[in-house]
N, C-alpha and C positions, 0 to 999 in steps of 0.2 A: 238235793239228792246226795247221798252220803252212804257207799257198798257196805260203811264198817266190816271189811274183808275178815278180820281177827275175829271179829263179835258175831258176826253170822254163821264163819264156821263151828264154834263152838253152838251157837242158838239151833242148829242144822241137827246134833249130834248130841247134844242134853237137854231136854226138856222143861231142866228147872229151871232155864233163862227163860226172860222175855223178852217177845219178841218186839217188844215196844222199845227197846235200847236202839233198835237198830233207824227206828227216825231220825232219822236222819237221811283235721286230711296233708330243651338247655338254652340257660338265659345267654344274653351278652356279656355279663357280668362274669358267668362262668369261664371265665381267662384261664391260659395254662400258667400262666404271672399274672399279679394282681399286686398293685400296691395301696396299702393301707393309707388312707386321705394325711395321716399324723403321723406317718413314717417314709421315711426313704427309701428301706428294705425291698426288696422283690422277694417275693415270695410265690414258689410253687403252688396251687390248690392243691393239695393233698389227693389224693383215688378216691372216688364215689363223693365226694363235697362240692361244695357249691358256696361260692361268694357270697356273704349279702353284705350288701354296702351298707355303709353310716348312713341314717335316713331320722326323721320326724315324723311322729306316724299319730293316725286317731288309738291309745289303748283304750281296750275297754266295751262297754255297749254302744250301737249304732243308734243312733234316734229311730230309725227305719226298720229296728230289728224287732219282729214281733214272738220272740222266744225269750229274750233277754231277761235274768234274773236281779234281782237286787244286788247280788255278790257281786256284778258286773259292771253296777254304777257307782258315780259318773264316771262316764268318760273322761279323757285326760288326755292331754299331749307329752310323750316322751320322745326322750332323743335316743339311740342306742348307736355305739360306734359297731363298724365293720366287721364281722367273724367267718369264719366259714361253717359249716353244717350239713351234718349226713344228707343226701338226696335223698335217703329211705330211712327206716329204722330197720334199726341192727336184726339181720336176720339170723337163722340159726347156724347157717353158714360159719357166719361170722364170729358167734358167741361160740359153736364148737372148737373152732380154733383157738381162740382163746382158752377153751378150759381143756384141751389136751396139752396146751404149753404151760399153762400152768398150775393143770390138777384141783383147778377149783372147785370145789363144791360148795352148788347154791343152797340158800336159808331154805326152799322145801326142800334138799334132801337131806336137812338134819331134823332129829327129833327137836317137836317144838319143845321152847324151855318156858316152863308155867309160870316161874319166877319171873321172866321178861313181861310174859304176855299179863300178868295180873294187875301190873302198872300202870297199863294203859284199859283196865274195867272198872265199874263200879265198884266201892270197895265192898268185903263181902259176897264180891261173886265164887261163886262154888267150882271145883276146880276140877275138872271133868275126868272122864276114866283114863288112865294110864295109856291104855287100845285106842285113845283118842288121840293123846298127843303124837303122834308117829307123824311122820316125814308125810308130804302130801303140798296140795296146795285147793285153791276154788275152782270151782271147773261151771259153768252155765250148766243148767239143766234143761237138756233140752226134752225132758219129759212134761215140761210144766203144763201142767190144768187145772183150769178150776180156781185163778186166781182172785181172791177176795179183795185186797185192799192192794194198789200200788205204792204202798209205803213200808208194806211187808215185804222186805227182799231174801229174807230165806225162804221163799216161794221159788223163785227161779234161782238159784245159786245152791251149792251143795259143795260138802269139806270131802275131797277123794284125795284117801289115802295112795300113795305111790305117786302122784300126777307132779309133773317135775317137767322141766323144760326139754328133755329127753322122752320124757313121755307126758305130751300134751294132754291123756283124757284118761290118765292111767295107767295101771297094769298093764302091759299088752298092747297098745298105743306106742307107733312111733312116730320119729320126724323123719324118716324114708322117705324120699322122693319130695319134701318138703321144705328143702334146704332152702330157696327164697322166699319164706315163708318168713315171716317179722318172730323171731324168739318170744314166749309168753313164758310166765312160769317163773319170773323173775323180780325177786324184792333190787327194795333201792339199794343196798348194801352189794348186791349182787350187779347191779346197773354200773355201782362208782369203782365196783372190785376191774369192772370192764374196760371203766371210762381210763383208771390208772395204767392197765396195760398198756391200753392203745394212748396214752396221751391225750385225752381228752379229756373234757367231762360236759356234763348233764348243761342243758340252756336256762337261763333264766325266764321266766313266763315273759317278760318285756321283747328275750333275743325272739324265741317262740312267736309271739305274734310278728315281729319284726319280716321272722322270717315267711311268714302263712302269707303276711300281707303282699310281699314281693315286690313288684313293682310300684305296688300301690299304697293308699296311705289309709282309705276308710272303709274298705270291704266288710262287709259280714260275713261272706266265706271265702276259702283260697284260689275260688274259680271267680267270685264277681260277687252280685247281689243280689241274684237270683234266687229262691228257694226251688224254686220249678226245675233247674238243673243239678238237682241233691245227687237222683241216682245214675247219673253220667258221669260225676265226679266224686263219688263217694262209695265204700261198701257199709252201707248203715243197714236198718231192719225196715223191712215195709207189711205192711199185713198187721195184725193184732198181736200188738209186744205182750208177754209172753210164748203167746200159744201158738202162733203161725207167722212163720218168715216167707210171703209167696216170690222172694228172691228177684226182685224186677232189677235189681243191678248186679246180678250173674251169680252173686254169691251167696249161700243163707248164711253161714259163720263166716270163721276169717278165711282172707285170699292174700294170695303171694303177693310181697312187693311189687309195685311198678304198674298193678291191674288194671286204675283208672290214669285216669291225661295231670299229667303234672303242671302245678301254678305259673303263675310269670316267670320267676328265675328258676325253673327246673324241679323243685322239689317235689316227692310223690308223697301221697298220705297224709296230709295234713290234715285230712278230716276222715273220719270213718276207719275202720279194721280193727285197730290197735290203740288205746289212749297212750299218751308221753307222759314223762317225769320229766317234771323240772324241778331244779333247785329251790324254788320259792315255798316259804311257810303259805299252809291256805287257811286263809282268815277270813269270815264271812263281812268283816268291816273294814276291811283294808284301805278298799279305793275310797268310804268316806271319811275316811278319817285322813287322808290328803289333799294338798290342797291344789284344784283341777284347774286351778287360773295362774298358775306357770308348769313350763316344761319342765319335764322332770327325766334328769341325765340318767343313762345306764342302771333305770332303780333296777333295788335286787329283793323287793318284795316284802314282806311286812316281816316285825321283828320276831313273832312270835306265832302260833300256830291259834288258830279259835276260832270252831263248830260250837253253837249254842247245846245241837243233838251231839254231839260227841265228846262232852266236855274233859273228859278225860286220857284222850287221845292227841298224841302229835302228828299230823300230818300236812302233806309237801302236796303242792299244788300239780296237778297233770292236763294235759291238754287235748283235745284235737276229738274228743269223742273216740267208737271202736262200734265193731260190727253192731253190736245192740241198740246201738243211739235210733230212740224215735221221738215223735213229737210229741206221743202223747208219754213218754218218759223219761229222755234227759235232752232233747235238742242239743247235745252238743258238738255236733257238726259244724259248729258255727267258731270262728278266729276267737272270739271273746270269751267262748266257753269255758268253765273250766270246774273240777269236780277235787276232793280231798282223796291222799291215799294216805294211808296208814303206812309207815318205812319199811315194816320189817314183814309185809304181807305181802302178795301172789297171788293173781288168777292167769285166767285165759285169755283176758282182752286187753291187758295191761304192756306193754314196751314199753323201748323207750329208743330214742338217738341223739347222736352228740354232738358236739362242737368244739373247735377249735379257734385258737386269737393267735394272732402274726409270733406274740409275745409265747405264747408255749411252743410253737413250731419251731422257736429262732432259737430254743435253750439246746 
């Protein structure tokens, strides 16, 4: 499954594409001092983070996981040293502060530039009206009926002009009353513009699973291995994905931070609301083209980016699933899951949170 966010909104809003382009969720650990297993330092956890210790962990698909896709296998053992990491993704709270101190403005509130975006299309694609490119970003549509094929994703997804992290669904749409609410509406560039202020940045998929798995080492999801305990620990979709969300886990879109029970060391959301960015190129051959019979230290994910359907496109691996995850469309609820996003693109179900090492803390 592959949004191509860029190619949809455009397919959403001209015609003369095709729509065939687009085939494509508090520990012990959480100390107010923690010292790092290969340093001496003492170091503070930072406000709102959470330790995860140096561990050995299953990455990857479970033998037992009956969702698991090929991009997932094989499984592998890695090692990742120690970091800290958000207890939630950055909510608006958070990113407002940010951009009142430093007058940011994110990639949808500038005019999209055609010259970027033409790079990452088929060549020869046609360059849409002027009235199209404006400031905006993808927003779910929650009108959708009448769904033909689940490979056609400009079925449910639409390019709304004005919709910005300030205004979640639009013109007229705010984040009022919404402040623990996880920020959406946010490209990578806008994620790393954050991660610089605050001194952090983006996890790698290895720290990411690290972190989901917690205490543990071969989970399938951030609660256990259950799939029967989805919607107690998850805000995903239930009911028939597009057309009806009958909300059996309180929520039909996204929900505030902190909604369901957090994993072994404390963290909230590792599965369902909002998908993560992480650092990592997403390559649908990654894990086979390593090799799964040693441990593999701190990887930082494959060299280069490659979707067979998107061959044109560079995109960064995210994690953890978001409100829409179903089974019968991306199961990604799941630790191992994980889906392509395009850098310089934006919707509604998209976040992110960060991390920190002893080593930036201590500059």
């Amino acid at each position: 499954m592959n949004l191509r966010f860029k190619i949809v909104s455009i397919i959403v809003f001209t015609l003369s594409l095709l729509l065939v382009s687009c085939n494509q969720k508090k520990s012990t650990t959480n100390q107010k001092n923690v010292k790092e297993i290969t340093s001496t330092k003492e170091v503070k956890t930072p406000n709102g983070m959470v330790w995860v210790p140096k561990k050995t962990f299953l990455m990857g698909a479970k033998t037992q996981d009956k969702f698991a896709m090929p991009r997932e296998k094989p499984a592998h053992k890695v090692e990742v040293g120690g970091f800290f990491i958000d207890v939630q993704e950055v909510t608006n709270k958070q990113f407002k502060k940010f951009v009142e101190e430093t007058k940011y403005i994110t990639v949808a509130e500038r005019p999209l530039d055609w010259e970027i975006i033409k790079k990452d299309l088929p060549p020869g694609t046609p360059k849409p009206a002027d009235s199209i490119l404006q400031p905006g970003s993808l927003i779910f549509n929650k009108k959708a009926k009448g769904v033909v094929s689940m490979a056609n994703y400009g079925q449910w997804w639409k390019w709304q002009l004005g919709a910005n992290w300030k205004q979640p669904e639009g013109p007229g749409s705010s984040i009022e009353g919404k402040e623990n609410y996880p920020v959406v509406h946010v490209a990578q560039e806008d994620a790393l513009a954050y991660c610089k202020w605050a001194n952090r940045r983006l996890p790698t998929e290895a720290e990411w699973e690290s972190a989901a798995q917690g205490k543990f080492e071969d989970n399938i999801y951030a609660w256990g291995n259950k799939y029967e305990d989805l919607n107690d620990n998850a805000n995903t979709w239930q009911g028939t994905f597009p057309i009806e969300n009958i909300s059996e886990d309180r929520f039909e879109y996204i929900s505030p931070v902190k909604s369901y029970p957090a994993n072994s060391i404390g963290l909230y959301d590792m599965a369902g609301n909002v998908w993560e960015m992480t650092s990592d190129f997403f390559n649908v051959n990654y894990y086979k083209e390593i090799d799964p019979t040693i441990v593999h230290k701190n990887p930082k994910g494959a060299s280069k980016s490659f979707t067979p359907s998107n061959p044109y496109q560079t995109e960064y691996v995210m994690k953890g699933g978001s409100f829409l995850c179903h089974e019968s469309y991306c199961a990604s609820f799941r630790i191992s899951a994980k889906m392509g996003m395009e850098p310089s693109s934006s919707s509604d179900h998209i976040g992110f949170r960060t991390v920190a090492t002893i080593e930036m803390l201590s500059q």
